[in-house]
N, C-alpha and C positions, 0 to 999 in steps of 0.2 A: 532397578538398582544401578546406581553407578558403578562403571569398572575404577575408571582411572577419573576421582574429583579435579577439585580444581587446581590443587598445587601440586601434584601426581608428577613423577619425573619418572619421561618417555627417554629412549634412545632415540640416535637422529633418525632411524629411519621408519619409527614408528612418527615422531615429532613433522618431518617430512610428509608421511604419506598420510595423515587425520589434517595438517595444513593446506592440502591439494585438495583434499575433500571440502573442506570447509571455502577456498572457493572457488570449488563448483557449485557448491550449493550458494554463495554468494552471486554468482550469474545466476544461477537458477530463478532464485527469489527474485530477481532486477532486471530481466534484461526484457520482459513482456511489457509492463506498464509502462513503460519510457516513451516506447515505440505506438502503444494507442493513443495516450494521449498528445503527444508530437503532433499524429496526424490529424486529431481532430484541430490542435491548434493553428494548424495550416504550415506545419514547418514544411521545408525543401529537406529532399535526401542527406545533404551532410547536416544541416542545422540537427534531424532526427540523431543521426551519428553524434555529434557532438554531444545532444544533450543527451544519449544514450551513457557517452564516455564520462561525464560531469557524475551522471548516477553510481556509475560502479566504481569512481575514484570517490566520492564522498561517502559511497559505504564502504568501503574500506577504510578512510580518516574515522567516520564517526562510531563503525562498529569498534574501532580501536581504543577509542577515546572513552567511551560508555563503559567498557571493561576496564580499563586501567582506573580512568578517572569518578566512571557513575557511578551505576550499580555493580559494576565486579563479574559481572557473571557472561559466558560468551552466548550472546543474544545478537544476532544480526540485526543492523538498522537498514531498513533498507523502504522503498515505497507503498507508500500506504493505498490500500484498496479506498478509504474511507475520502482520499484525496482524488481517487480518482472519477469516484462519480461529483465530486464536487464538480473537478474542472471542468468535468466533459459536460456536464449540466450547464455549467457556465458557459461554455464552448457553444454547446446547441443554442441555448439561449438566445448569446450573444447574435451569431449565425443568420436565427429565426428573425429574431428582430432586425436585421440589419444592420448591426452594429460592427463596429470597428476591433477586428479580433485582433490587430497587431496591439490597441491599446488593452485590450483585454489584458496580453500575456503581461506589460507593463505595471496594470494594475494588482495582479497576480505575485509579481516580486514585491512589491509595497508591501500588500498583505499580508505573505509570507515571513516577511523581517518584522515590521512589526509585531506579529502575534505571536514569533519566536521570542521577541523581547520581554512581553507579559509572561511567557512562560518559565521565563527563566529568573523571574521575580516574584512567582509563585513558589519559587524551588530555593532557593534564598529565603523566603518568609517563612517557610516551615507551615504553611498554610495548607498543602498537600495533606495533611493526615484528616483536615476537616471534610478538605472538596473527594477525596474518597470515597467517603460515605454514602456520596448521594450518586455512587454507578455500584448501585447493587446489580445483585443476578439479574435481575426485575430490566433493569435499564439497558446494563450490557446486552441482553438476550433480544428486545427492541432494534438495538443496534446494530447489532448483529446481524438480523433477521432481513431486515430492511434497506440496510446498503447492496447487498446481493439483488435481493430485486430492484432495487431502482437502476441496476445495468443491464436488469434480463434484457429490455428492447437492444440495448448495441449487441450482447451474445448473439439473439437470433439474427439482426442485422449483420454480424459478424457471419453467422452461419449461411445467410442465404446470398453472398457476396456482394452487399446493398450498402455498406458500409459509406466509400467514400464516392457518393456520388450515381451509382445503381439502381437502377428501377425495378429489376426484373431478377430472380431470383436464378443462380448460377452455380449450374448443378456440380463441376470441380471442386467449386468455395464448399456446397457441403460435404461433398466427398472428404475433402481433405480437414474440415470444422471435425468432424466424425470418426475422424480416422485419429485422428490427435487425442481425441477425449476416449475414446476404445482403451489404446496404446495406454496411457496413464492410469486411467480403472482399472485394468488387467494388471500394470505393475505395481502398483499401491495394494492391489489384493491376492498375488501370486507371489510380486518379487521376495528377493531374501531384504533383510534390514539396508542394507547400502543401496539397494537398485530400490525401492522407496522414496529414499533423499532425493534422489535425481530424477526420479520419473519425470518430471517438469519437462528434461533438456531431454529425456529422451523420445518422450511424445510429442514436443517439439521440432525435431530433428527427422523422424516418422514423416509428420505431417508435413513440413517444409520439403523435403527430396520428392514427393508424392507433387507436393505444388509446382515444382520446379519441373519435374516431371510432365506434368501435365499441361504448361505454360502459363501457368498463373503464379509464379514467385520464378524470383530467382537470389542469390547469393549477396548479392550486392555489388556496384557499380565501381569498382575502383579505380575507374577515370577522373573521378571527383577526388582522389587525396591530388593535396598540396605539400603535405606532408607527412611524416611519417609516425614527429610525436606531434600531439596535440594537448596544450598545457589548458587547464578550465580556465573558462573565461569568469571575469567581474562585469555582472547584469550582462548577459550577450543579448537580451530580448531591447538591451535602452535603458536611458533613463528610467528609472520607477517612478508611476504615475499613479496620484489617492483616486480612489472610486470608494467614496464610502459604505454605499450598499454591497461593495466585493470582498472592501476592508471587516466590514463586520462580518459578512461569510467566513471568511477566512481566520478572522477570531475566536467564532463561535465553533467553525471546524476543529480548530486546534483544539481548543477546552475539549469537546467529545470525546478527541482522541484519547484523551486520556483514561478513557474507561480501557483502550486498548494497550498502553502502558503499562496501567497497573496490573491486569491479568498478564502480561509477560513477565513482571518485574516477582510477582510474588509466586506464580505459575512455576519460574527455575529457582526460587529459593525452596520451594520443596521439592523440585526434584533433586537439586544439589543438596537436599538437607539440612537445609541452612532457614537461620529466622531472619527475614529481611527486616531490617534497621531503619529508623529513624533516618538516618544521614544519610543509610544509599537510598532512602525514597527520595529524599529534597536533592541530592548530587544527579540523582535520575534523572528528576524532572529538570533539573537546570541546563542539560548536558540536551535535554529532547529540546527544550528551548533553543538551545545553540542549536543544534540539527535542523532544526525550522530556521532559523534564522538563514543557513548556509544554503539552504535548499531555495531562499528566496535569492537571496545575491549572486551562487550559481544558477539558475533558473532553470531548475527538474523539481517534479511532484514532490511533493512532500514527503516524509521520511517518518517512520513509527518501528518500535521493538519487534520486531518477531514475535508473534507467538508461536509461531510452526518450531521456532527453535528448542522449546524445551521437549518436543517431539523428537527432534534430532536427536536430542543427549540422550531423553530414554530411549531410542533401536540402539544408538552406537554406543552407548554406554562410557563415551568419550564430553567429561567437561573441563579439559585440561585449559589452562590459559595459553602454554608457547603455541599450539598450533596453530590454535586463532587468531592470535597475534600474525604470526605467518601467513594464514589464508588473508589475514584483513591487507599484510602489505601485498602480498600476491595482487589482490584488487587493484589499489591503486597503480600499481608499475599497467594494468592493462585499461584502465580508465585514461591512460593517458597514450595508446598505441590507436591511431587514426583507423587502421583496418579492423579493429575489431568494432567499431562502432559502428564504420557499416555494413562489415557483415551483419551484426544483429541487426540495427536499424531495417533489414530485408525482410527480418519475420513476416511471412502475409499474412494480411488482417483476420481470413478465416482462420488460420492457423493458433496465431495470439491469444483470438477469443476464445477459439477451444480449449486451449489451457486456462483462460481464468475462468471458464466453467468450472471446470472440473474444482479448482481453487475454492471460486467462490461457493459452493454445492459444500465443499468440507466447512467452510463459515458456515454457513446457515443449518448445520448439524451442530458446530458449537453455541451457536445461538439456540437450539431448541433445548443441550443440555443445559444453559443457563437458567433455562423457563422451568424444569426439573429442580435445579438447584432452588426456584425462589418459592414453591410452595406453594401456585396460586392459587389466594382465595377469590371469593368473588368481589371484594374490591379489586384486588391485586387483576383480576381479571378486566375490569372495566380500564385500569391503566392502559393495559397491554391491547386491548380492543381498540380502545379511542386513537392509542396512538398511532396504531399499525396502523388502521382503516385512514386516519387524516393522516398518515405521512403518503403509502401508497394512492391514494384520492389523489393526493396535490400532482404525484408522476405522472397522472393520466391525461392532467390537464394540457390542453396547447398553450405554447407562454404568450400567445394573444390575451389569456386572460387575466395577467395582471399587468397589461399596458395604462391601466388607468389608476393604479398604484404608486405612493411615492417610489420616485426613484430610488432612494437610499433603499427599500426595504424591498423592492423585487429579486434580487439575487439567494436573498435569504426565505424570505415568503414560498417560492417557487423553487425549492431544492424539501423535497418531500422526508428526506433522508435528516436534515439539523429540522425539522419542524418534527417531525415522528419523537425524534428519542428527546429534545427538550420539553415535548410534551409526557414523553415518559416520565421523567425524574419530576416533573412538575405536578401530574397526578400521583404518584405513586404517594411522595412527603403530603398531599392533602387528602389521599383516601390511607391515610395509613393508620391500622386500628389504636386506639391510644387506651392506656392502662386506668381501668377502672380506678 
């Protein structure tokens, strides 16, 4: 039940102290993802900083923007899990094959602007109530399910400190991998409602002094500022350059995400009690479009609704607008202060990955409630078979083995994760029983 809904009027220092929360829990949600994929893309320490600071100034603009102007509701935007095995798939790929990863990142802003474009003239058309339809439980739960594993190898590579560059498995990296994922299991399942929100930063934090400790992390390097603010740059990776087999990843990424959209968008309209609308579904989607769009011209991972957020409002019982308006501008004043970039940019890798274990571990329980939700029959069953087994299949493969493939369709072919759940929705609508 909500305490105080969404037009509830707080005193200032109730309005103050749910604002300071909101962003902590805004670092909380952003400051991991930034800093993995960074490193696979081969950035240097401040480029990581920078594009750290680019993240948590644009979620703070777009979480702001989404409430005011999308859907209404305080839903943090911030980066997507569903982006990350993209990239880093991409990344490895690219790598394995020998390919040129500074055009990679190039090609990556292309995609991202573009495929924010289409999205945001799906959300204009009013088209959204159709493309709904087809991310049932069925699909989402696929989805779900699936992206999680397609990172388990970087987790354990995160855990056995082999990440960037390591042969041999290092025994501090799991001390401290293990000590991070303890620390947040213990507070998710012991803490009171507030110490929940933030388990993230504080088993982060745990596991980071432990590294630092033990000489494998440290704080961050602050001989590298040049300055002290740091304004987001337009394309800091270059010109944007077409790869059309990345461009269609990255279109076909987009679309999916929207199975993740919509369970955020419709997820706080019941918990705010509210029947979500025609117009905030299409203002939604237009507004996640621009989000994509910005996420490609500033160049950080891509950006999707919160689900975790309507988890927030049910412990705190807070879905007031002024706060989060406040925690969102809080964001930005620190997305643009150079030492906090690289202080986080410092997270070690074992560290990081242990927290999106833990992350990812609570997906893959929403995705099993999904599979609950959808009733399987034994078609419904052959969907969810064929598609897991050939999306996971394709992860296990080396990408030697689509070198003999057109180029346009390796990028997409060989990300096990958009081959899995487009096979979902694709069986599901042709095994779907039809009315006598």
């Amino acid at each position: 039940m909500v305490k105080y809904g969404l037009e509830a009027k707080l005193d200032t220092r109730q309005t103050v102290a749910y604002g300071l929360q909101h962003m902590v829990l805004f670092i909380a949600n952003s400051a991991i993802m930034p800093v993995i994929i960074a490193k696979a893309l081969g950035l240097a320490p401040m480029q990581i900083a920078e594009m750290l600071l680019r993240t948590l100034f644009l979620c703070g603009v777009l979480s702001f923007l989404q409430q005011r102007f999308g859907h209404g509701y305080p839903i943090i935007d911030g980066p997507s899990g569903l982006w990350l095995t993209v990239w880093i798939s991409l990344a490895s790929f690219t790598a394995a094959m020998g390919g040129d990863i500074v055009g990679l990142r190039t090609h990556l802003e292309l995609g991202m602007v573009i495929s924010g474009g289409l999205l945001i003239v799906l959300g204009l058309s009013g088209a959204m109530k159709y493309i709904a339809k087809l991310f049932t439980p069925l699909v989402c739960g696929v989805f779900l399910v699936i992206m999680p594993v397609q990172l388990s190898k970087s987790f354990v590579q995160g855990m056995l400190g082999i990440v960037y560059g390591g042969t041999e498995a290092d025994k501090p990296s799991m001390i401290a991998f293990w000590l991070t994922v303890a620390v947040m299991i213990l507070l998710n399942i012991f803490g009171s409602p507030f110490i929940k929100t933030i388990a993230i930063l504080i088993g982060i934090a745990v596991g980071w002094i432990f590294a630092v400790f033990v000489g494998i992390g440290d704080f961050g390097d602050m001989t590298l500022l040049k300055s002290f603010i740091v304004l987001p740059e337009i394309f800091p990776w270059g010109t944007p350059t077409l790869d059309p087999g990345i461009l269609i990843t990255c279109v076909i990424g987009s679309f999916l995400l929207l199975a993740n959209v919509l369970g955020s968008f419709f997820g706080m309209a019941d918990v705010v009690g509210e029947d979500f609308s025609g117009k905030q579904l299409n203002r939604g989607t237009a507004l996640f479009g621009v989000s994509t769009i910005a996420t490609g011209v500033f160049a950080t991972i891509g950006f999707v609704p919160f689900a975790t957020s309507m988890g927030i409002v049910r412990m705190t019982g807070v879905a007031t607008r002024k706060p989060f308006y406040l925690g969102s501008a809080a964001t930005i004043v620190l997305g643009v202060i150079a030492p906090v970039g690289l202080f986080f940019a410092a997270i070690p890798p074992a560290v990081g990955y242990g927290a999106l274990l833990v992350l990812f571990a609570i997906i893959v329980k929403q995705g099993i409630d999904n599979f609950k939700k959808a009733e399987l029959t034994e078609r419904k069953g052959f969907a969810v078979g064929i598609s897991m087994l050939t999306g996971t299949g394709l992860m296990m493969q080396p990408f030697s083995v689509f070198a003999n493939l057109p180029q346009i369709l390796v990028p997409f072919v060989s990300n096990g994760l958009l081959v899995g759940v487009i096979l979902a929705i694709v069986l599901e609508q042709a095994l779907k029983e039809r009315s006598a």
